[in-house]
KOLPA-654459 format. One record per residue (C-alpha): residue in one letter; x, y, z. Coordinates in steps of 0.5 Angstrom, whole numbers, plus 2048, in hexadecimal, padded with zeros to 3 digits. Each point is the difference from the previous one (the first is absolute). Example, Ala and Ser with C-alpha at 12.3 -4.5 7.8 and 13.67 -1.06 7.14 Angstrom:
2
A8197F7810;S8028077FE;
This chain:
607
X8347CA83A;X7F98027FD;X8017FE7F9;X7FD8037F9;X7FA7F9800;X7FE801807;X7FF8087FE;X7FD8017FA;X7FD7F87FF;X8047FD7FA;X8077FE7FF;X8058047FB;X7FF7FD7F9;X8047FD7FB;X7FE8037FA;X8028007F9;X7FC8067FD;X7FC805804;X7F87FE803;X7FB8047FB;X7FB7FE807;X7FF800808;X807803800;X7FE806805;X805800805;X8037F97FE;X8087FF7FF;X8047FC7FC;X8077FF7FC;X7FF8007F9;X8067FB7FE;X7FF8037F9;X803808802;X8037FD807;X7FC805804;X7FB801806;X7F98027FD;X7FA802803;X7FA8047FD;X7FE806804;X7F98047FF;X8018087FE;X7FA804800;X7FE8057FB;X7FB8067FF;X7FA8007FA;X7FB8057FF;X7F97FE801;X7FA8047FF;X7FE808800;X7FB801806;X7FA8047FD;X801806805;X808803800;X802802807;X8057FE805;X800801807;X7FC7FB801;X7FE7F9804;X8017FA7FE;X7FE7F8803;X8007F97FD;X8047FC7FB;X8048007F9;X7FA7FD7FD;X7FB803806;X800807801;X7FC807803;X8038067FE;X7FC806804;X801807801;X8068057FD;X8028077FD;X7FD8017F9;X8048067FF;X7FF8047FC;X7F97FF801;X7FC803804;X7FE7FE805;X8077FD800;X7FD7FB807;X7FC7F97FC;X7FC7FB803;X8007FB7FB;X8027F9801;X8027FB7FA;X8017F9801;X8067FC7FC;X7FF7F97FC;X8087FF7FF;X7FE8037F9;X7FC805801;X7FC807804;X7F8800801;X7FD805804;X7FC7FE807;X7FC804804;X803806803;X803802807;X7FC805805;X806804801;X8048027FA;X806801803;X8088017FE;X8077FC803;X7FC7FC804;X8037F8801;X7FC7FA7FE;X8007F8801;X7FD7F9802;X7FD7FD7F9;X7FC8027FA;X7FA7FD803;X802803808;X8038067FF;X801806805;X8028077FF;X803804804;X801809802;X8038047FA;X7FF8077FE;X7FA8047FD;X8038067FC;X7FD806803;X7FD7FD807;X8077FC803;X8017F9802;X7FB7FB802;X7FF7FB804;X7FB7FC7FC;X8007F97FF;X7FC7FB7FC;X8007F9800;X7FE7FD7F8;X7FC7FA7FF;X8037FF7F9;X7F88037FD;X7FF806805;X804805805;X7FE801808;X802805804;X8027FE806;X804802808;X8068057FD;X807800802;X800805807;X8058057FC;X7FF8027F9;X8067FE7FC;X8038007FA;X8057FD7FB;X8007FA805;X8037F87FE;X7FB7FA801;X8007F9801;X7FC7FA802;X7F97FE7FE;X7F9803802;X7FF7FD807;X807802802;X8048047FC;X805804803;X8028087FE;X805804802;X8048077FF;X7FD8067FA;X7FF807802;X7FB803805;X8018067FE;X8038067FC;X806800804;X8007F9804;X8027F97FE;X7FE7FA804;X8047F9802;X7F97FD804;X7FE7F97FE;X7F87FE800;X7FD7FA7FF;X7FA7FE7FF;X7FB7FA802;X7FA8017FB;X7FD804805;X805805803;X807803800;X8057FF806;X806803800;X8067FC800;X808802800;X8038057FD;X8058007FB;X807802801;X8008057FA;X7FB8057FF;X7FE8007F9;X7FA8017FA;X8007FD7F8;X8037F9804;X7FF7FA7FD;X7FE7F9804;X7FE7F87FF;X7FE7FA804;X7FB800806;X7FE804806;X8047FB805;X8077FF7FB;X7FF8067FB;X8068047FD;X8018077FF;X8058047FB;X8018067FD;X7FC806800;X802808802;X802803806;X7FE8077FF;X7FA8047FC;X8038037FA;X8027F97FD;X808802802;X8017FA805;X7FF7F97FC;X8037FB805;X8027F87FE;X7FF7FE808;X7FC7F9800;X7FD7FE806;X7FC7F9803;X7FA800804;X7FE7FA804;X7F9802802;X803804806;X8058037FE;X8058037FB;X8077FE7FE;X8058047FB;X8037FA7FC;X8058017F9;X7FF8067FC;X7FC8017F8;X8068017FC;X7FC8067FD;X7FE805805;X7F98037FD;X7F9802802;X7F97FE7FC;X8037F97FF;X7FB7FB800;X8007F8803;X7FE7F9800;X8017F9803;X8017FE808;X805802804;X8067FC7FE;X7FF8007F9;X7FE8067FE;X8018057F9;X800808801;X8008037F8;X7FF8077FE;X800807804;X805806800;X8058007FF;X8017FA7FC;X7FA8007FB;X8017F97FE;X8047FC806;X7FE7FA801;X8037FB807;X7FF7FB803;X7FF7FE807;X8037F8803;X7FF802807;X807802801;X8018057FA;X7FD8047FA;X8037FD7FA;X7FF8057FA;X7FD7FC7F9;X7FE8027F9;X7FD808800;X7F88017FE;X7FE8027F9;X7FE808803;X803804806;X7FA802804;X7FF801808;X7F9801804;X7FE7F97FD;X7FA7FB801;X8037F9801;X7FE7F9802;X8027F9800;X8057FD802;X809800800;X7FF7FB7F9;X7FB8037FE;X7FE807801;X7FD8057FC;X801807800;X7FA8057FF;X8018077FD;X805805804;X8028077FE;X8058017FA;X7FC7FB7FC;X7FC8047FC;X7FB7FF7FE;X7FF7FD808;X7FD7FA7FD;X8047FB7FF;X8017F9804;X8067FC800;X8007F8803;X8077FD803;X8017F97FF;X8057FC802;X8017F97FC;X8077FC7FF;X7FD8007F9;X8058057FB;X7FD8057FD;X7FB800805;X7FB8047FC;X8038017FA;X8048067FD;X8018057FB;X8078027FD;X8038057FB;X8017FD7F9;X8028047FA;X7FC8067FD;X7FC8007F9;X8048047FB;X7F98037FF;X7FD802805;X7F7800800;X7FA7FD802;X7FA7FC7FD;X8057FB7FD;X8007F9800;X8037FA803;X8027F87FE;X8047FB803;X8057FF805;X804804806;X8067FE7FC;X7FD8007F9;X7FB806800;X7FD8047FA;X7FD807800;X7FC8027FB;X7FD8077FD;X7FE805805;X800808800;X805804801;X7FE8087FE;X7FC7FC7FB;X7FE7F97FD;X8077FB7FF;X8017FA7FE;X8077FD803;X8017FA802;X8057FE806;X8037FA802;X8037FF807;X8057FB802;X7FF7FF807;X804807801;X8008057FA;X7FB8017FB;X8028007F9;X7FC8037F9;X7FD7FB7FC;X7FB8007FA;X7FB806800;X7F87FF7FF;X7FC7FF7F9;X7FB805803;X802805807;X7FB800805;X8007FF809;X7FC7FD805;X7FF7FA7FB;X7FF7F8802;X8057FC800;X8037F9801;X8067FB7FF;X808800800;X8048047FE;X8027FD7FA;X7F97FD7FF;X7FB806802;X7FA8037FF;X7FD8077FE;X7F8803800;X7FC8057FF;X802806804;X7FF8087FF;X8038047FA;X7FF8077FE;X7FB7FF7FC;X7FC7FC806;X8007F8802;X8027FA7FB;X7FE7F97FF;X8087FE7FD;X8037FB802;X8087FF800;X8057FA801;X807800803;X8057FB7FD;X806803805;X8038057FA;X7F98027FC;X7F9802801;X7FA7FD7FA;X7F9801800;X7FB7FB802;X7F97FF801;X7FC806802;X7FC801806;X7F8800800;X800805803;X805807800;X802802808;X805802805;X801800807;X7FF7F9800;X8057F9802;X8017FA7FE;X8047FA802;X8037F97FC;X8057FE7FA;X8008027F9;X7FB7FC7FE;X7FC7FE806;X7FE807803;X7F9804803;X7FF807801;X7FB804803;X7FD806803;X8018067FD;X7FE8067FE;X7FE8027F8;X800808800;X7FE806804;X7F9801801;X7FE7FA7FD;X7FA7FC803;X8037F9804;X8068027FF;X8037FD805;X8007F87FD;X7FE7FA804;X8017FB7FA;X8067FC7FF;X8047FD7F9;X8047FA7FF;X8068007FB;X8017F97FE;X8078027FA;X7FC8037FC;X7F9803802;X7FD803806;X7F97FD802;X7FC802805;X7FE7FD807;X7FD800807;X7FF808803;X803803806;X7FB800806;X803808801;X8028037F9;X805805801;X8078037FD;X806801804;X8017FA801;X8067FA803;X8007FA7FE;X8047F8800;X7FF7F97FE;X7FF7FD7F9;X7FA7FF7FB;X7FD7FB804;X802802807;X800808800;X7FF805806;X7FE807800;X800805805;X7FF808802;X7FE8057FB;X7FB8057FF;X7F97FE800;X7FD8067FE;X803807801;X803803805;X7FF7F9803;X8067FB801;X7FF7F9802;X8047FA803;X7FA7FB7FD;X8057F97FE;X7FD7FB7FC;X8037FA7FD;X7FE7FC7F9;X8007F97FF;X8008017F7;X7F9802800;X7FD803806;X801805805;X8017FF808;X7FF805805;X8057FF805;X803804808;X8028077FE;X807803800;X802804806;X8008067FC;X7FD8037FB;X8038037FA;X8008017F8;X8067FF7FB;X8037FC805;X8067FA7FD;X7FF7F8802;X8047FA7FF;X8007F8802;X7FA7FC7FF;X7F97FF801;X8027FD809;X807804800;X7FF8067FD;X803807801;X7FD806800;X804807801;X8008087FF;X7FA8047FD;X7FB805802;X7FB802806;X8008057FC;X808802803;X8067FC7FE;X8017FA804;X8057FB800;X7FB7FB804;X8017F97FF;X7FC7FA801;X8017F9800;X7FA7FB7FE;X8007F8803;X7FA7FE7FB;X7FC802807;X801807802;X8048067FF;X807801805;X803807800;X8087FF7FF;X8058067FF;X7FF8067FD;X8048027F9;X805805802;X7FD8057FA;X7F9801800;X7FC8007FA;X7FB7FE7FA;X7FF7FE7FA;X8067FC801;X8037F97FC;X8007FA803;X8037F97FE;X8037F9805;X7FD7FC805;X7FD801807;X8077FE803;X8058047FB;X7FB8067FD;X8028057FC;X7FE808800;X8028057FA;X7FE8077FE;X7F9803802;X7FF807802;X7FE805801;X8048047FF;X8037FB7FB;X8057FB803;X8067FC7FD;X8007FC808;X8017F8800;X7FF7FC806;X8017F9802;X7FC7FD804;X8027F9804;X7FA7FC803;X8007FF808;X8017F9803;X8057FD7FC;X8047FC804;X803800807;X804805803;X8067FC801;X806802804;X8087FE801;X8017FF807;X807804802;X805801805;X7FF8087FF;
């Protein structure tokens, strides 16, 4: 009889406590709790970079962390049919050089640096039968598909790809197959179902069909699945969401299929036997853009996502929570913006702010509520702060009157005035303890020349002293880390001009660093000057957007589930904590849990 060493590799254990690592798969008895254990890897969606150009209906090709995006609808823009190309970092959109052809519901596939684009629709002239090939720099146009086509699904590389399906004209639907060599098409079998809007995987010899429309007015989405074997096509086991404008990744026997209508946000998963629905995406969408593969793919843009710019990356890990997450927490009792936070997620403190007026209330959170805590000397918001809630730190700001220098300690019950500022601002951060803090950047009044500051000040206690410039003077600004190891980043660098500049100081000197993902003002930060997090802001809209920062780079994690600026923040990369902000004014709290945390550990069972 096979046994579960002569399948997998390694013999069931005998373990006292769970592996923190090289667990995936393993199976063990834990002779503590008396049960069978494994560790089992779950996936997650996380928001990615905007493209530059919001559109769907566009094509797509390459990886999670090298893709080509191409073509699209702009509507309501007009003309509705684009052209651009923008390729994908695994972080951000650039912009590259454009297509020959603009066109819409064209399909795409191959590699960020060997792509092909296929057939679509031009508003106003009808489908097309152009194809271009890419070369990661520029598009060639080269032998078209012998029928113009439209809404057709794609898979494979450049020099043998596979197309099928889409429509050829107003009132018909195709189930043709058509490979292509590099040079030229040849017709392969056809599909059993007839269909548009469909979705595919894998290669041109062992390729993976689902989904689609069998009609041309969106009223016959279907959940048939059929296998390709380079000849011929064979129905196999169904989608669990019938739907249409889906999208796809992976091979023919490990496959993902997400978005599309209906559904919205489905998401499954294919073994080679059977579709297994996991975790939904962030934004209900169809007429997506997509690449990579089933454990990690990325969704591009689609209707119903407005704007139409918006890139969410799956990613499967046995990791739990695998990109992190943000939860509800209990609501201010004054709702505001432009207030200060310190602290811990569990031990937070939000200072000042404005209401429908300057306000100097003081709360402090339990892990769970907010509760009224000593009220500010002088009343004031968008002020730099520092501390813990029971030893915190207040300064500068806006008052009625205009900017302030004074500064103000927090005891946990009492506020007491300390040493002033040398120069009266607002708009600006901080970062530290009470008696061991920096602040930086600002602004000193409206219309007043170099307004945006690039100087930092040190506070030792007692008096503030001043330090090394900011390389980007700026206001609006996020920030983490201590007196001697500090990090700034976004803001407004001039006006009207938002920055994702990021800068690290060392206790005297300022050092440019990778930018974040997205530029933004009046965003909130958290953690420490490797491990900091960064959330919320404006660009100039609300956003709910945050990233993470390794000491290296910036990575974008989940969004916060309201969107806002001019927010407060408190806590650790791995346990943040996210209050108030506006506009308008919000009394909102959330609770963030970093990602990768431990092993997604599951209890074996007879059920």
């Amino acid at each position: 009889m096979t046994t579960y060493k002569e399948i997998f590799g390694k013999y069931v254990l005998n373990l006292a406590s769970d592996p923190t690592s090289d667990a995936e798969g393993q199976i063990w008895y834990n002779t503590t709790s008396g049960t069978f254990k494994s560790v089992v890897a779950t996936g997650a969606w996380t928001s990615g970079g905007n493209l530059n150009t919001a559109r769907y209906a566009l094509g797509a090709a390459g990886t999670q962390t090298a893709a080509a995006a191409f073509g699209g609808d702009k509507n309501p823009t007009v003309p509705r049919q684009a052209n651009n190309t923008e390729l994908y970092s695994g972080y951000t959109w650039v912009n590259g050089n454009t297509m020959n052809t603009a066109r819409t519901t064209l399909t795409g596939l191959g590699t960020q640096t060997a792509a092909l684009g296929v057939g679509g629709y031009i508003p106003g002239t009808g489908r097309s039968t152009a194809v271009e090939k890419y070369n990661g720099s520029t598009w060639t146009s080269v032998t078209g598909i012998p029928t113009a086509t439209n809404n057709l699904a794609g898979i494979g590389i450049q020099t043998a790809g596979l197309v099928f399906g889409g429509a050829t004209s107003p009132t018909a639907i195709t189930n043709a197959t058509l490979s292509y060599n590099g040079t030229s098409w040849t017709a392969g079998g056809n599909m059993s179902t007839t269909r548009r809007i469909l979705a595919g995987s894998g290669t041109n010899t062992a390729g993976l069909a689902f989904g689609g429309d069998t009609t041309l007015g969106g009223t016959g989405p279907v959940a048939t699945t059929e296998s390709y074997n380079g000849t011929s096509w064979t129905t196999v086991n169904n989608l669990n969401t019938a739907r249409y404008g889906l999208a796809g990744a992976g091979t023919q026997t490990l496959a993902l299929a997400f978005g599309g209508n209906p559904g919205g946000t489905a998401t499954e998963i294919y073994d080679g036997t059977s579709w297994i629905t996991v975790t939904s995406m962030g934004s209900g969408r169809y007429l997506i853009g997509n690449a990579g593969i089933a454990t990690a793919a990325l969704a591009v843009s689609g209707s119903g996502a407005s704007p139409y710019n918006r890139t969410e990356e799956y990613t499967q890990t046995s990791l739990s929570p695998a990109t992190g997450a943000w939860a509800s927490g209990g609501a201010l009792s004054t709702a505001r913006r432009g207030l200060t936070g310190a602290g811990t997620q569990t031990a937070g403190l939000a200072s000042g702010g404005f209401t429908t007026t300057v306000v100097a209330n003081t709360e402090a959170y339990n892990g769970t509520s907010w509760t009224a805590g000593g009220n500010l000397g002088t009343a004031r918001y968008i002020t730099a702060g520092a501390g813990t809630q029971t030893a915190a730190l207040i300064t500068g700001g806006y008052v009625p009157t205009g900017a302030t220098n004074a500064t103000e300690k927090y005891n946990g019950t009492s506020w007491t005035s300390s040493g002033n500022l040398g120069t009266a601002r607002y708009f600006f951060s901080g970062c530290g303890t009470q008696t061991a803090a920096i602040a930086f950047g600002g602004q000193t009044g409206p219309g007043v020349a170099n307004s945006y500051k690039n100087n930092t000040e040190s506070f030792n206690g007692t008096s503030w002293t001043v330090g090394g410039n900011l390389n980007t003077g700026r206001e609006q600004i996020g920030s983490a880390g201590t007196q001697t190891a500090g990090l700034c980043f976004g803001g407004t660098a001039s006006a009207g001009t938002f920055t994702a500049a990021t800068e690290s100081y060392n206790g005297s000197t300022w050092t440019s660093l990778n930018s974040m993902n997205t530029a933004r003002s009046l965003l909130a930060g958290a953690g420490t000057q490797t491990l900091a997090l960064g959330f919320g802001g404006g660009t100039p809209t609300d956003t709910g957007a945050t990233e993470l920062y390794n000491g290296t780079t910036w990575i974008s994690a989940p969004p916060m589930a309201t969107a806002r600026q001019n927010l407060g923040g408190a806590g650790t990369q791995a346990a943040g904590l996210a209050f108030g902000g506006g506009s308008p004014n919000v009394a909102t709290t959330e609770a963030w849990t970093g990602p990768n945390t431990s092993n997604n550990y599951k209890t074996i069972t007879t059920s």
